[in-house]
C-alpha positions as CSV (number, residue, x, y, z in Angstrom):
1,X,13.7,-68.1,68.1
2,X,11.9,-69.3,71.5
3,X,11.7,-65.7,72.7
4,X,9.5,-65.7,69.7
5,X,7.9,-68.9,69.4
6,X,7.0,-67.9,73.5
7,X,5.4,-64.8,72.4
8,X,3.6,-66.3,69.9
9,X,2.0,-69.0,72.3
10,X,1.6,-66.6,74.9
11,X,-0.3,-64.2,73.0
12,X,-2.5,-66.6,71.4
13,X,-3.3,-68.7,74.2
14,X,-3.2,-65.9,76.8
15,X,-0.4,-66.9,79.1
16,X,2.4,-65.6,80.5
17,X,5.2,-65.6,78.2
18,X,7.8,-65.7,81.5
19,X,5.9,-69.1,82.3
20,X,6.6,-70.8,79.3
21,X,9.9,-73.3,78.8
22,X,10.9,-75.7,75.8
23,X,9.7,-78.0,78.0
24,X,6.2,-76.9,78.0
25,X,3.2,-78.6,76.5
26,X,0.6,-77.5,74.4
27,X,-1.4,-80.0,76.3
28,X,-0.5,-78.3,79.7
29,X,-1.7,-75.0,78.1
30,X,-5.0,-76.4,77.0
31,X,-4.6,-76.4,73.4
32,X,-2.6,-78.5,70.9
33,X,0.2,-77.7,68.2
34,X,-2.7,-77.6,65.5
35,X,-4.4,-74.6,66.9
36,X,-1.1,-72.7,66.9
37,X,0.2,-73.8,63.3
38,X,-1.2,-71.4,61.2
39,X,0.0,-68.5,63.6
40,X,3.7,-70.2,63.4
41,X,3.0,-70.3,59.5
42,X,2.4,-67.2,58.7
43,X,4.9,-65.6,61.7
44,X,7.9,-67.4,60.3
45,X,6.7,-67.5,56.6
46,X,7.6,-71.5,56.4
47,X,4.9,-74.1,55.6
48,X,4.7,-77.3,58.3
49,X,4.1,-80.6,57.3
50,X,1.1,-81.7,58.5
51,X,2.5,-85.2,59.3
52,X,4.9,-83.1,61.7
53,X,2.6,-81.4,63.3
54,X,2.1,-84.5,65.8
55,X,5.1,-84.4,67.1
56,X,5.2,-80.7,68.0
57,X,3.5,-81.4,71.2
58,X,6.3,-79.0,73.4
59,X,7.4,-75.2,72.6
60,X,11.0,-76.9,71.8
61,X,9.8,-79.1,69.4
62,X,8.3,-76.3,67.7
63,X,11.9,-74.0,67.8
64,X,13.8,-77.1,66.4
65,X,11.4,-77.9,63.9
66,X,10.8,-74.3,62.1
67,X,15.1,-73.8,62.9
68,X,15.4,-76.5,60.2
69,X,13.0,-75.4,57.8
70,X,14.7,-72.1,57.8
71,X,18.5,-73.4,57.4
C-alpha cells in the first residue's frame, strides 16, 4: 500500500517516488491532502471523509487511513 500511495503522490505531484517516506508532508511537497483525495478515491475505490481529510497531512497517514477503510 505505500509503494502505491508513493506512486500516486509522486506522479501527481511530480516527484521522485524514491524520495518520498511515511514521514513525508504534503506541505513539504507543495500541495495538501485535498488536492490528492480524489486521486486516492478513485485509485483505491473507497470514499474519505471529508472531516479526515485534515488529518492526512503525511504519506502515512494516508496508508493507515485507506488500510482501515479497506479492512
Amino acid at each position: 500500500m505505500l509503494e502505491k500511495v508513493k506512486e500516486i503522490v509522486a506522479e501527481g505531484l511530480d516527484v521522485n517516488a524514491a524520495d518520498l517516506t511515511e514521514e513525508t508532508t504534503f506541505e513539504s511537497l507543495g500541495a495538501d491532502s485535498l488536492d490528492m483525495v480524489m486521486t486516492f478515491e478513485d485509485e483505491f475505490g473507497v470514499e474519505i471523509d471529508t472531516e479526515a481529510i485534515g488529518d492526512l497531512k503525511t504519506i502515512g497517514s494516508v496508508v493507515t487511513y485507506i488500510e482501515g477503510l479497506k479492512k
